[in-house]
C-alpha positions, 0 to 999 in steps of 0.5 A: 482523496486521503488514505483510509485508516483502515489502509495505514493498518494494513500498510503498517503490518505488511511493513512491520511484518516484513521488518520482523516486527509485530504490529503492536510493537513500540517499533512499528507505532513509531514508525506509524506516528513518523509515515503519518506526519510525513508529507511525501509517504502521505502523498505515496500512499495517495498515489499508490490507491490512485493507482490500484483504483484505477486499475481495479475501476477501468480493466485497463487492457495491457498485455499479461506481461505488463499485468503481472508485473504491476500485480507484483509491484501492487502485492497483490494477486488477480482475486482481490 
């Protein structure tokens, strides 16, 4: 499964962003050029929307604790 475009952009602004950097930014295309031919951010990202795939796909039954920490890791929030 490839990481989606449109997934790169908004990994990309969400790093830019915390870099204190606009997306559009000399900074932020060279670091997208860089994480693209990049073999192991290619196979974290693969990894990482496995992951939130799954989570998202089967309702994994874990405990509210266990739950909260992965949405924190996964930046994201129970309404997405």
């Amino acid at each position: 499964m490839a990481v989606s475009e449109e997934k790169r952009k908004e990994l990309m602004k969400h790093i830019c962003s915390n870099l204190g950097e606009d997306f559009g930014e000399l900074k932020c295309e060279e670091l997208m050029k860089e994480i693209e031919d990049c073999d192991c951010a290619n196979n974290y990202l693969r990894t990482l929307e496995k992951t939130i795939e799954v989570y998202k796909r089967y309702n994994a039954e874990v405990s509210p604790e266990v739950h909260n920490r992965l949405m924190d890791i996964l930046d994201l929030t129970d309404d997405e």
